[in-house]
C-alpha positions as CSV (number, residue, x, y, z in Angstrom):
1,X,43.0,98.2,189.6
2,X,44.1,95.8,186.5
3,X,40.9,97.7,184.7
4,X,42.0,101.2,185.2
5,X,45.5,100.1,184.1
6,X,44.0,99.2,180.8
7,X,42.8,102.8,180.1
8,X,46.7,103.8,179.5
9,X,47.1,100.8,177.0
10,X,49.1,103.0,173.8
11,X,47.1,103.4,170.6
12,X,49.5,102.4,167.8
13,X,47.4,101.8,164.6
14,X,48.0,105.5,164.0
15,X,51.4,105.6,164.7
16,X,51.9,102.3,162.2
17,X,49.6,103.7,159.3
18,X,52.2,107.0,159.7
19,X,55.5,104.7,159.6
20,X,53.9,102.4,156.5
21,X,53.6,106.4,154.6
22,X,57.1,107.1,155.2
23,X,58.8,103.8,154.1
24,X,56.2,103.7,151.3
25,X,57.9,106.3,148.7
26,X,61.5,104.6,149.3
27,X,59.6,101.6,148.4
28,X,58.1,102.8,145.5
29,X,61.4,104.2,144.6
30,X,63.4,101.0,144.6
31,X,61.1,99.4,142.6
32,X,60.3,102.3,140.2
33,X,64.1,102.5,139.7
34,X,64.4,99.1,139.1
35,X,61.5,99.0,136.1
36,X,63.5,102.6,134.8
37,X,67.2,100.3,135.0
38,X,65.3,97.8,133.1
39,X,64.0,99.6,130.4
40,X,67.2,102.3,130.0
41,X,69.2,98.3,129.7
42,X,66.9,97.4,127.1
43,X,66.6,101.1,124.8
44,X,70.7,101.0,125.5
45,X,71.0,97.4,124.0
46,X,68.6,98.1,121.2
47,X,70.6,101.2,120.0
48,X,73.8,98.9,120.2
49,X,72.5,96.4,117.9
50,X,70.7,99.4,115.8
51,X,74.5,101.4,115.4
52,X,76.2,97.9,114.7
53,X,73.6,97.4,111.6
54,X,73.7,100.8,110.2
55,X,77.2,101.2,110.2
56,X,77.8,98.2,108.7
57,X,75.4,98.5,105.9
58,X,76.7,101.9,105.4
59,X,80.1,100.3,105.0
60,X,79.7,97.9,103.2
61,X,78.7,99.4,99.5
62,X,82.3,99.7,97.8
63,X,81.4,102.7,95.3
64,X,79.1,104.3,97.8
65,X,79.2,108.1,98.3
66,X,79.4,109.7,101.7
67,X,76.0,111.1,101.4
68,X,74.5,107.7,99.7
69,X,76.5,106.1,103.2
70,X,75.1,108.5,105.4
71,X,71.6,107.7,103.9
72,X,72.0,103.9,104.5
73,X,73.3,104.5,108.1
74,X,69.7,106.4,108.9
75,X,67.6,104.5,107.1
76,X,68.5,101.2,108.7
77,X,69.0,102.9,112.2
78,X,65.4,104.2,112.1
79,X,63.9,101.0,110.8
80,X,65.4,99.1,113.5
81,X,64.3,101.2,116.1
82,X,61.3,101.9,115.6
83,X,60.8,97.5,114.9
84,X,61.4,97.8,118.7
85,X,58.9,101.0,119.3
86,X,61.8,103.3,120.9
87,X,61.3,106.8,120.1
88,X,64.1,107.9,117.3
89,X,67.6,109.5,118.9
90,X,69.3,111.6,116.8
91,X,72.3,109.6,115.0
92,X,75.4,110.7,114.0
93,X,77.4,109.8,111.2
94,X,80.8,110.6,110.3
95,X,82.9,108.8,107.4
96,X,86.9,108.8,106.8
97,X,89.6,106.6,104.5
98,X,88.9,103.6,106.2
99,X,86.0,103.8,108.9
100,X,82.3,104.3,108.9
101,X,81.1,105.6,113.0
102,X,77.7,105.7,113.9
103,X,77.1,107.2,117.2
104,X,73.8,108.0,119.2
105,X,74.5,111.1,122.7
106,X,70.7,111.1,124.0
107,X,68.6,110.7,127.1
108,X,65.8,108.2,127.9
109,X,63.0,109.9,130.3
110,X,62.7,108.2,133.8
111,X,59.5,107.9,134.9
112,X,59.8,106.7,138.9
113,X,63.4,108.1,139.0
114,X,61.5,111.5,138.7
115,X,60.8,111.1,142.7
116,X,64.2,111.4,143.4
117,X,64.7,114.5,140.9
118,X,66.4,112.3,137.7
119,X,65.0,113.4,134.6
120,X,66.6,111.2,133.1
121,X,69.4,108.4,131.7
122,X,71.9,109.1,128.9
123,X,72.9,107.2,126.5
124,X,76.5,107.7,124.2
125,X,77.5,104.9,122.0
126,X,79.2,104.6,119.1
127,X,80.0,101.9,116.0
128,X,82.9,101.6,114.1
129,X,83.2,99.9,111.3
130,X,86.0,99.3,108.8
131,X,85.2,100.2,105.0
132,X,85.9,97.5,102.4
133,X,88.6,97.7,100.2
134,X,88.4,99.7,97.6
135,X,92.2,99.3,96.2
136,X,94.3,96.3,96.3
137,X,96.3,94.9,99.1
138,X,100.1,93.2,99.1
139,X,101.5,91.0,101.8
140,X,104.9,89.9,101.8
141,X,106.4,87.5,104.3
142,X,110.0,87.5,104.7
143,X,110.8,84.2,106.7
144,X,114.1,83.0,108.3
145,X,115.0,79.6,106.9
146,X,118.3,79.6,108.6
147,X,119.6,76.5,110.2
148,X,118.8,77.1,113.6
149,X,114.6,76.9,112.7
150,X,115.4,73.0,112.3
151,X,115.4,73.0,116.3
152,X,111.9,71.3,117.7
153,X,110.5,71.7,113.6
154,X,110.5,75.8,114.1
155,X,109.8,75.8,110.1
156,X,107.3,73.5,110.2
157,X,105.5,75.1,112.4
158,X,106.1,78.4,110.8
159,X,105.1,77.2,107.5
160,X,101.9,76.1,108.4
161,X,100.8,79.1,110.2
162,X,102.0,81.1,107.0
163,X,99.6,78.6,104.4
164,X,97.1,79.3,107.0
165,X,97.6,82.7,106.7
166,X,97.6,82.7,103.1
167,X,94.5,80.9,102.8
168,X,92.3,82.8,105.1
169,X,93.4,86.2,103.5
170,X,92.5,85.2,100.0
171,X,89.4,84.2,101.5
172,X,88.5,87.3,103.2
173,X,89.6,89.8,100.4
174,X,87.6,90.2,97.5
175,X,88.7,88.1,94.4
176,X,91.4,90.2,92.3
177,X,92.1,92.7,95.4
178,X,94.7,91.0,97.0
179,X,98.3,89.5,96.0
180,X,100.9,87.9,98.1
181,X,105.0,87.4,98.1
182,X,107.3,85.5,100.4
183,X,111.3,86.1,100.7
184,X,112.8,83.5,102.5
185,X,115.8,84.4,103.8
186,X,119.2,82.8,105.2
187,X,122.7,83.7,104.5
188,X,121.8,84.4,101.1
189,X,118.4,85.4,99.1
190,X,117.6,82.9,95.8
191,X,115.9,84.9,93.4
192,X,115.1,85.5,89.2
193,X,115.4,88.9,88.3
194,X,116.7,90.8,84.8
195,X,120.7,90.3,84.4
196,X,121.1,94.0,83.9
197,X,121.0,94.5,87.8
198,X,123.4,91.9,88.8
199,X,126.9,92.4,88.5
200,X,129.6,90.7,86.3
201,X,126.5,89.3,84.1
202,X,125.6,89.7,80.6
203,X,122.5,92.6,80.2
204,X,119.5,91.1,78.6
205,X,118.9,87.9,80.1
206,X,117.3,86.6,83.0
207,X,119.5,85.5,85.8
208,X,118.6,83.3,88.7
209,X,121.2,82.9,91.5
210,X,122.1,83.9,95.2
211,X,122.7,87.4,96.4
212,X,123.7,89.1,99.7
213,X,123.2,92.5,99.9
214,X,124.2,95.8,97.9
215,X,126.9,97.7,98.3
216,X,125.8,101.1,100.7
217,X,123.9,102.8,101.0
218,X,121.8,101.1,97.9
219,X,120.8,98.3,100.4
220,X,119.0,100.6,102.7
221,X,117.2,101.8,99.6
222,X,114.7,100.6,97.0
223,X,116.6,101.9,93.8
224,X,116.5,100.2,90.4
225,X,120.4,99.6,90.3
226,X,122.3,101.1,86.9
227,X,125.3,100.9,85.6
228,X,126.8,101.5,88.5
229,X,128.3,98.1,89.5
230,X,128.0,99.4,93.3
231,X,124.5,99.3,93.0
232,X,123.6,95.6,91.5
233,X,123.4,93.0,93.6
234,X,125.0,89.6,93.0
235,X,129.0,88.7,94.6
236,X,130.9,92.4,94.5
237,X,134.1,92.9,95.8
238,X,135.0,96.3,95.7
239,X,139.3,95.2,96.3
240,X,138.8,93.3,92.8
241,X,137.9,94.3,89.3
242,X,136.2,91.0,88.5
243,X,133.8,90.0,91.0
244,X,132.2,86.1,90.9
245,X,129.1,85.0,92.0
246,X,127.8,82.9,94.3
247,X,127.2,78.7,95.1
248,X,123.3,78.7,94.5
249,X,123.1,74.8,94.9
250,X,121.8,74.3,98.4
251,X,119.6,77.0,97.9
252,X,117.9,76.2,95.0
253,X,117.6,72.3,96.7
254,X,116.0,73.3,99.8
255,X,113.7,75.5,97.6
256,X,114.4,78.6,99.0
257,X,113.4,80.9,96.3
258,X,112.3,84.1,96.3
259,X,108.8,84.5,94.8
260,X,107.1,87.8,93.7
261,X,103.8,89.2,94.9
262,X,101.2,87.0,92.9
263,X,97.5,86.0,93.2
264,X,98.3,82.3,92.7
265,X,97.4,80.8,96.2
266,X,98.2,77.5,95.2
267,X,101.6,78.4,94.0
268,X,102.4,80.1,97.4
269,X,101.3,77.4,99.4
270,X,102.7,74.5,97.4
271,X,106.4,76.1,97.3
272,X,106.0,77.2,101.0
273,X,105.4,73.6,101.8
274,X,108.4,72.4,100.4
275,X,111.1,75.2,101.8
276,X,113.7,73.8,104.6
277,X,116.4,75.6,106.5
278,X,120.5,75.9,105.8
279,X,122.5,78.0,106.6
280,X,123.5,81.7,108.2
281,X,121.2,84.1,109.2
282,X,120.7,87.3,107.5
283,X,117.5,89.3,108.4
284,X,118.5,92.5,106.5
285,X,118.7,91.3,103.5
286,X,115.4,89.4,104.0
287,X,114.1,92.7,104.6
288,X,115.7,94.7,101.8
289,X,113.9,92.2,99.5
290,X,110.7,92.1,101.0
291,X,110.7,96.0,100.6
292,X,111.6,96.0,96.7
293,X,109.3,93.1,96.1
294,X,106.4,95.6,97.5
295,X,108.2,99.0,95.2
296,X,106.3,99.5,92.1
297,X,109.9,99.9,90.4
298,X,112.2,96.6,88.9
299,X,114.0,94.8,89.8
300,X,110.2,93.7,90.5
301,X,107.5,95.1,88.9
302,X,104.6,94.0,90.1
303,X,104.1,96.5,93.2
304,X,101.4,99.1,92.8
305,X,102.3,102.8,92.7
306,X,102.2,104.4,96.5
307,X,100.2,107.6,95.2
308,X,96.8,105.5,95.8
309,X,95.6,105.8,99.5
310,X,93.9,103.4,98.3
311,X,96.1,100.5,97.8
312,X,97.7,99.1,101.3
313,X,101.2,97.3,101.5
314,X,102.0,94.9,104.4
315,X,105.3,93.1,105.2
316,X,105.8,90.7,108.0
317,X,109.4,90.1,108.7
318,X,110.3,86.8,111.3
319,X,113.0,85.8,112.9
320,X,114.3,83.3,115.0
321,X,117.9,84.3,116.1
322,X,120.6,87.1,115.5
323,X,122.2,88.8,112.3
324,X,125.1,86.4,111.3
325,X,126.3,87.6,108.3
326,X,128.1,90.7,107.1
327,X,126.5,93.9,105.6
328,X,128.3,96.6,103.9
329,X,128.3,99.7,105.6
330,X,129.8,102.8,105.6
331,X,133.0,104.0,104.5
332,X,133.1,100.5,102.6
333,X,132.8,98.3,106.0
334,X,131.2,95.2,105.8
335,X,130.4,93.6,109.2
336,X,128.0,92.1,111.1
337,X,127.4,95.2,113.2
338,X,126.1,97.1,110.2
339,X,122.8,95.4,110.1
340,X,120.7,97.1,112.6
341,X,121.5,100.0,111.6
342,X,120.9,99.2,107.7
343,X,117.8,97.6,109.0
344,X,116.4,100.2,110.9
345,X,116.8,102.5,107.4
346,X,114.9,99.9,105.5
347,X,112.2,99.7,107.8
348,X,112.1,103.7,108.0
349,X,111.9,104.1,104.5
350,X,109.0,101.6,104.3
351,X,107.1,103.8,106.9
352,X,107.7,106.3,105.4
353,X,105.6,105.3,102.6
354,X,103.1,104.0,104.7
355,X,103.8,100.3,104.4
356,X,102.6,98.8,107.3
357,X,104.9,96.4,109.1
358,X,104.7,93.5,111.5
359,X,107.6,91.7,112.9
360,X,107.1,88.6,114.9
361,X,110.5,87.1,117.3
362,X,110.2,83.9,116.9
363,X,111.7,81.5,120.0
364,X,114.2,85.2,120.4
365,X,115.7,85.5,123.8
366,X,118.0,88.2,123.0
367,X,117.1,91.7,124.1
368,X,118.8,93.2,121.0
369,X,117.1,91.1,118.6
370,X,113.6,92.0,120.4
371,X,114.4,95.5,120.5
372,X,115.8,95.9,117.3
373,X,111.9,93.9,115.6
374,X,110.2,96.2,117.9
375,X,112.1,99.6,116.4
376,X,111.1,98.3,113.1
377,X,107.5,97.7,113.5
378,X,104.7,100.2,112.4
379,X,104.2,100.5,116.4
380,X,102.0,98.1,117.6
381,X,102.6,95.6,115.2
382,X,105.6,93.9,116.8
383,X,104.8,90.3,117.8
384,X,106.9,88.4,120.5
385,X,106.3,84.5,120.5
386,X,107.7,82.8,123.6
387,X,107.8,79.4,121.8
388,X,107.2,77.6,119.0
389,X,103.9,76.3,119.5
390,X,102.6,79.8,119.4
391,X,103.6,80.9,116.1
392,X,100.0,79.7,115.0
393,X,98.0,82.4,117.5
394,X,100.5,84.9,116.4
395,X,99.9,84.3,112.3
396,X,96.4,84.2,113.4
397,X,96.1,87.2,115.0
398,X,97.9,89.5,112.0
399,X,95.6,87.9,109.8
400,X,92.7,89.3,112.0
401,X,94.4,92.7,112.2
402,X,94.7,92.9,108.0
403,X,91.5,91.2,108.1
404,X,90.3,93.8,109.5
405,X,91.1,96.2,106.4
406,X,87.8,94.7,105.0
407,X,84.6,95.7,106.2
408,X,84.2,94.0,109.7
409,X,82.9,95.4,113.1
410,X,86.0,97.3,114.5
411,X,84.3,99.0,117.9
């Protein structure tokens, strides 16, 4: 009986040979797919570092033309390329003011995938790169030195993220293609400029003393002042014929003096170093200053014109607290509350001509003060800094952004 019930034992080597057939091509897949992942990683990563190259070299030539540019771009993308032995994608090149692109839309050919009906793998990327100057840049900082950036060493702090600053753009920008100012700014700005343009002063000499602002609206604007008393700056009373000046002493002691854009680094830094706080707090005027120190026009020369694309203009503008001081306004007001309102003009008219603007809150708690930076900025470019001890990253990280004007891997 046990021998005859061995005749209906079930005859599976068939039945296992037809199971190993079907689990075979998913195998064969998986694995296929993995050695297409691998090489679609590797052609992907090699085009990166291909566009990065080409864009950058193609950049980098200051007199270059757009077709000499576009020439570079190729020529390096193919050399590198085919260095690897990857069949040559198509690249793209397109060139603007300020950026060089390099981008690469193809497909790589699967070769397992193909079981499973993929053809194949695209591939889009894209390098940007930033063209080198090939005008001249300005930077102004206009720094509060009021009394209140004594607390915790606010101006120390500030100062040396501002040298720092300095020192890192002059080193990043070619030699001769970059100047700096600074306007510190409290109550009062300290500054030289021709007697002509300050009232109750004798024409033809060079006058060094403290100002507030100009009469309005000529301290919203950027105007070379004329004979117009109204529109000089210096102490102007409009209730007296005879108007006086102002008590420059503590200014000029805490060296708080205005200083116009120059390519003197050391000059910068050394009077930088030695600037300490007094007084009021007047950010308008800080940033009517900063704007004429950047005009082409007197009372400071030494702007460039704004009919070169060319030729960028940057102000940053901190603070550390509120407007204290009065500003004339209309209808011959002069209060406190005309400020914003004179500052968001300034700021306007320095968009307007494409001046690009940071502002940076510096220790600012109040909602007005941070709204009122943020209206002002060119966008983006407003800065909050919770505390003090992170005025460094924030200096650090506009430098980077103007930096950036330079040739330098953008995306």
């Amino acid at each position: 009986m046990l021998q005859q019930l061995k005749q209906f034992k079930p005859e599976v080597s068939g039945n296992m040979g037809i199971i190993f057939s079907i689990c075979l091509v998913p195998l064969l897949l998986a694995a296929g797919s993995a050695i297409d992942y691998l090489r679609y990683n590797n052609t992907r990563t090699a085009i990166r570092a291909a566009l990065d190259g080409a864009a950058m070299a193609a950049a980098l030539p200051a007199d270059a033309t757009n077709k000499e540019r576009i020439d570079i771009a190729r020529s390096y993308f193919d050399k590198n390329l085919t260095e690897h032995s990857i069949s040559l994608p198509k690249l793209n090149v397109t060139i603007d003011d300020d950026t060089v692109t390099a981008s690469v839309d193809t497909a790589m050919p699967t070769s397992f995938m193909l079981l499973a009906g993929i053809n194949d793998m695209r591939i889009n990327e894209f390098s940007e790169v930033m063209r080198p100057f090939a005008g001249q840049a300005e930077v102004v900082l206009v720094l509060d030195y009021s009394l209140s950036m004594k607390d915790d060493d606010k101006y120390l702090r500030m100062g040396a993220a501002a040298s720092e600053m300095i020192k890192e753009l002059y080193d990043a920008i070619p030699a001769g293609k970059l100047k700096m100012g600074l306007v510190p700014f409290s109550g009062m700005v300290f500054t030289s400029m021709n007697a002509s343009y300050v009232t109750q002063v004798s024409a033809g000499s060079t006058w060094t003393g403290c100002t507030q602002d100009r009469t309005y609206p000529f301290n919203t604007t950027v105007s070379t002042p004329t004979s117009d008393p109204e529109s000089k700056w210096g102490y102007y009373d409009k209730n007296k014929q005879n108007s006086g000046s102002y008590d420059c002493s503590a200014y000029q002691s805490k060296g708080l003096k205005v200083i116009p854009l120059t390519t003197d680094i050391g000059a910068l830094q050394t009077k930088l170093s030695a600037m300490k706080p007094l007084g009021y707090t007047n950010i308008t005027l800080g940033a009517e200053f900063g704007f004429n120190l950047l005009d082409p026009d007197l009372p400071y020369d030494e702007g460039l014109p704004y009919s070169n694309r060319k030729n960028r203009k940057y102000l940053i503008l901190l603070t550390d607290g509120v407007q204290t001081t009065n500003q004339w306004g209309p209808l011959d007001s002069r209060t406190v509350a005309n400020a914003g309102p004179n500052l968001l003009s300034i700021c306007q008219s320095m968009r307007d001509l494409k001046i690009t603007i940071f502002t940076i809150a510096y220790d600012v708690t109040d909602p007005a003060v941070t709204s009122l930076l943020q209206q002002c900025s060119s966008g983006k470019y407003y800065e909050p800094s919770a505390d003090g001890s992170e005025i460094s990253k924030v200096f650090s990280l506009i430098t980077r952004q103007i930096q950036n004007r330079t040739a330098r891997l953008s995306r």
